[in-house]
C-alpha positions, 0 to 999 in steps of 0.5 A: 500500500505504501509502494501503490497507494492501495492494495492493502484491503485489495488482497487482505480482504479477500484471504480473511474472509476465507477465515472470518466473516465478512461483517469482522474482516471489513471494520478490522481491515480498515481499522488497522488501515488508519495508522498506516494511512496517515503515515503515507498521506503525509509523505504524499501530500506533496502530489495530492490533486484536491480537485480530483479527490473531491470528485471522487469523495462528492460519488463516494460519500452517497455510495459509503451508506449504502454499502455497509447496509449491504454489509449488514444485511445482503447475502456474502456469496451474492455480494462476493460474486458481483464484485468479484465479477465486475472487477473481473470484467472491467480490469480485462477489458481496460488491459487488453484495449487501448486507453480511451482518456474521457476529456471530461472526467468530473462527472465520470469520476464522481460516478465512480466515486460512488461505486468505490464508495458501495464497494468499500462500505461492503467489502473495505476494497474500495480501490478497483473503481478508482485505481482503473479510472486513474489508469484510462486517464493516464495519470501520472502514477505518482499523482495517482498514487497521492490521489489514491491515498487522499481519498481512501483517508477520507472514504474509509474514515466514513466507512468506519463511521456507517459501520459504527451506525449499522452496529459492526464495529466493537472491541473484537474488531478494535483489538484484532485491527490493532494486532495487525499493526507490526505487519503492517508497519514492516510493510510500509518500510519495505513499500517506501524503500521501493516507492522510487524504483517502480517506473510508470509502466511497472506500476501500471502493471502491479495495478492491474495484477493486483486489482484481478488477484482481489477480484478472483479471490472475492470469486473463489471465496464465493465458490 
């Protein structure tokens, strides 16, 4: 996460839930995602493009709600296999056709805002949406990544608010967060010795390698 700007909730939430259920995996992946957000969003600051957070965060903050209901009260295996499928689908597609950059992206972004904002009230893996509109538009990928982070502090700060309103979070969740701390700290050191080393096209690929593991482990728990 620290290297990418993503990828944490990306690949630890599918693997938890093979383990734990989804309504303990979400609140304790994106509990124990704080420390490490706000060491990465102050090393990125720097790079951060207000005007394209915000458009993501204006979409996100109406799909956040709606995704912890879902949390709540939808079926797992439904919920796995539509955002297993659909992330599936939509990083293929944009790998194996040429970029199509939208001249006009203000409403684009805030749509996918909001479909980032549903997934990651259900899931914590709030990245696919945006981290593959970053990539069709051709950002620089270390813009996209301070952009990455900026809005992931804000959405899933929001996230964990709702969550506390549906009645997911508690003590169980705080102190399993908190356990996952020391991995992720060793982490982080490793993702900020790598950070300068990975050129636009090895991070365009990283990108889209882990967007398609994160969609087919949400598969392969659903099958």
């Amino acid at each position: 996460s620290s290297l990418t700007g993503f990828g944490y909730a990306l690949v630890a939430t599918p693997f938890l839930v093979l383990l734990f259920p989804p309504q303990l995996v979400v609140p304790v992946v994106l509990i124990s995602w704080v420390p490490l957000a706000t060491l990465v969003a102050r090393e990125a600051k720097g790079k951060m493009q207000p005007r394209r957070i915000g458009r993501w965060v204006l979409g996100g903050v109406f799909g956040v709600p709606l995704g912890g209901y879902g949390l709540a009260r939808v079926d797992e295996g439904v919920m796995l296999a539509a955002i297993g499928g659909i992330t599936l689908i939509a990083a293929l597609t944009l790998w194996l056709k040429p970029s199509r950059p939208l001249q006009k992206e203000g409403l684009a972004a805030a749509a996918v805002g909001f479909v980032s904002g549903v997934m990651g009230g259900a899931t914590g893996m709030s990245g696919p949406p945006v981290i593959l509109f970053g990539l069709n538009q051709g950002w620089d990928h270390r813009e996209l990544r301070a952009n990455l982070i900026g809005y992931f502090v804000i959405i899933h700060s929001l996230a964990l608010v709702f969550l506390g309103e549906f009645g997911i979070l508690n003590w169980e969740t705080l102190l399993l967060g908190v356990a996952a701390l020391p991995g992720l700290m060793l982490g982080y050191a490793g993702g900020m010795y790598l950070k300068e080393k990975v050129s636009q096209r090895h991070f365009r690929s990283l990108a889209f390698a882990l967007v398609c593991i994160g969609g087919l482990l949400a598969l392969v728990k659903n099958g």
